[in-house]
C-alpha positions, 0 to 999 in steps of 0.5 A: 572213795576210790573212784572221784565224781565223773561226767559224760559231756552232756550230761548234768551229774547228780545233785550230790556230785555237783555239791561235792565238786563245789566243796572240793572234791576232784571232779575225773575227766572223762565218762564212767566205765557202763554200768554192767563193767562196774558191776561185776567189779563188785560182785564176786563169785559168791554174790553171782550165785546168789543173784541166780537164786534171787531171779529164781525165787520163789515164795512158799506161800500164797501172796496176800494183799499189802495195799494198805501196807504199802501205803502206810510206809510212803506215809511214813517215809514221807514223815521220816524223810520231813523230819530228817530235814528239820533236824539236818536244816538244825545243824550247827545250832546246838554246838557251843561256841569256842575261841578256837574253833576245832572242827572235831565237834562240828564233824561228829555232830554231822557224822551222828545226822549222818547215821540217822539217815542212814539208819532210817533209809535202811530201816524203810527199804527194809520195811518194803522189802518184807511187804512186797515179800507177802504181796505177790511173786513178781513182787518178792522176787523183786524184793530178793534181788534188790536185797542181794544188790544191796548186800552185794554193794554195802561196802562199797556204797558205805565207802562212798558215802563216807568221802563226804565227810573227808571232804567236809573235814577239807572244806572246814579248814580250806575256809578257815585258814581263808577267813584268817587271811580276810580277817587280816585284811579287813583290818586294813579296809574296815569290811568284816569279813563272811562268816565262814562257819555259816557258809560251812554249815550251809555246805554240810547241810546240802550235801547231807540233804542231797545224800538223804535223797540219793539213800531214799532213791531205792525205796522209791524205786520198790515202792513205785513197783508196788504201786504198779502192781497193786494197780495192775492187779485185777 
């Protein structure tokens, strides 16, 4: 992540950075740069010309109604979104135990959850999109511009997401080396120390927990518009 999570006084960061912050991750002084600055570091030229043709589309054909449509994907990412946190709330239960305890299957096992949920995100948004392009005009337009954002900040966002594991990969061994230190003197006291892996795997779930929300945000985003304009339509 080239840019550590930041706060305007005042205001709560998002339940993703506060997990992060809470995990290690440095937290920046002082407010962000406004949205519109931030933006056009990531578009360039050609993404600009691409978001022209997206506020002028245009479908070539009639819309039809994708009521039922839209309905079916809030099921099913209402079930997509059930079963992601299931397995997520999972994590940790099928790796095997070991003396040593190395933090390459842990994290391998939390990069395949990860990819899951980003595939199913991307696989839903992209769902929606093609229902809203053979809804209405409003509608697929809408869907073309949130398509050209989305390939405008892929890499960016990819970049993001992808500190998180870095940070986890830090959080395993900064708990590991203190649960030595309290093992040591618990022999002196008699109290066991806290299971560090436990208090681990509860991290990586929330912070995994917090991004699947974070991914999905977007969907819900197109598909409250479709709501509004199948209930606005006469």
């Amino acid at each position: 992540m080239t840019q550590t999570p930041s706060h305007s006084a005042g205001v709560t960061p998002p339940r993703l950075l506060q997990l992060l912050a809470q995990s290690g991750a440095p937290l920046a002084d002082g407010p962000l740069p406004c949205c519109g600055e931030r933006l056009g570091r990531l578009f360039g030229l050609s993404d600009t010309l691409v978001l022209d043709s997206a506020i002028a589309f245009r479908a070539r054909h009639p819309g039809m109604d994708q009521g039922s449509t839209f309905e079916r994907i809030i099921q099913e990412l209402a079930t997509t979104r059930t079963a992601l946190i299931r397995k997520i709330k999972q994590y940790g239960d099928d790796i095997e135990p070991a003396n040593e305890v190395d933090v390459e299957p842990w994290l391998n096992t939390w990069l395949t959850l990860q990819r899951r949920v980003t595939a199913a995100s991307r696989q839903l948004r992209d769902k929606t999109r093609k229902a809203m392009k053979d809804h209405s005009q409003n509608l697929a337009r809408l869907a073309e511009l949130d398509a050209t954002f989305d390939h405008a900040m892929a890499g960016y966002t990819s970049q993001c997401f992808s500190h998180i594991s870095k940070v986890l990969e830090q959080r395993f061994h900064a708990l590991s080396s203190a649960e030595q230190t309290t093992s040591e003197l618990s022999h002196e006291t008699g109290i066991a120390p806290d299971d560090w892996l436990h208090r681990y795997c509860e991290e990586a779930q929330n912070l995994l927990l917090a991004e699947l929300d974070v991914r999905l945000e977007p969907v819900l985003g197109l598909l409250e518009a479709c709501h509004n304009e199948v209930m606005d339509s006469p």
